[in-house]
C-alpha positions as CSV (number, residue, x, y, z in Angstrom):
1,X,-35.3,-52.8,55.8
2,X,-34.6,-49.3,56.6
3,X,-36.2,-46.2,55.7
4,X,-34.4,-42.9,54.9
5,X,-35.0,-38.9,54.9
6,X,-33.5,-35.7,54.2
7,X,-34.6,-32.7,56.9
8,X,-32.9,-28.8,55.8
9,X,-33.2,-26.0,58.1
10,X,-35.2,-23.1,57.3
11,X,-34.1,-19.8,57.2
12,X,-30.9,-18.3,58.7
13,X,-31.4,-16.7,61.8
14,X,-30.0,-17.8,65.0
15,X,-33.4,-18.9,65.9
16,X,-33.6,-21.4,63.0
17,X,-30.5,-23.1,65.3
18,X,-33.1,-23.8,67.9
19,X,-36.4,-24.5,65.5
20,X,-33.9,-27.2,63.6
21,X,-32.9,-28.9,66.9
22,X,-36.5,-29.5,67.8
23,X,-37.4,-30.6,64.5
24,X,-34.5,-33.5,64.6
25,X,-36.0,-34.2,68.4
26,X,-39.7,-34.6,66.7
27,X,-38.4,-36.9,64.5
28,X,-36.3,-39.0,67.4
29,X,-39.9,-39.1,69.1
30,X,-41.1,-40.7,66.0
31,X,-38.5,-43.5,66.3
32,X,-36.3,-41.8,63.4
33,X,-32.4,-41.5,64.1
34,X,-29.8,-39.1,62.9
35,X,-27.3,-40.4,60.6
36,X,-25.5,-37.7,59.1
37,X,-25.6,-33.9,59.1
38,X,-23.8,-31.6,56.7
39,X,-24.0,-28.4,54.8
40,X,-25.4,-27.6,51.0
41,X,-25.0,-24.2,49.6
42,X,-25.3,-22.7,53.3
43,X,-28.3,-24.7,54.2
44,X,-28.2,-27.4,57.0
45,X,-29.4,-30.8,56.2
46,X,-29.9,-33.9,58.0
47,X,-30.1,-37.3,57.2
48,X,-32.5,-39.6,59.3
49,X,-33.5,-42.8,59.3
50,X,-35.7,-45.6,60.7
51,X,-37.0,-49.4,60.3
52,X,-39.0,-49.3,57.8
53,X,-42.6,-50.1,59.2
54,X,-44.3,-53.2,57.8
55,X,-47.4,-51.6,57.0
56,X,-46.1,-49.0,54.4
């Protein structure tokens, strides 16, 4: 079974770019994988997901 997530980038400064890239890396680190990105009302979002862990 597969887990999903919604990430948005915060704030729109050029350095937001950056802080958004490594957020989507921590995530990669945790085993999550990027599926889709796209734009809502000006705001980039991301769509992650992973196996969802037996445990949870």
């Amino acid at each position: 079974m597969k887990e999903y997530k919604i990430i948005k980038q915060t704030g729109t400064a050029v350095k937001s770019q950056q802080n958004f890239e490594d957020l989507v890396n921590s995530y990669a680190k945790m085993d999550w994988k990027l599926v889709n990105m796209f734009t809502h009302r000006g705001i980039l979002k991301a769509v992650i997901e992973r196996d969802k862990k037996p445990d949870e």
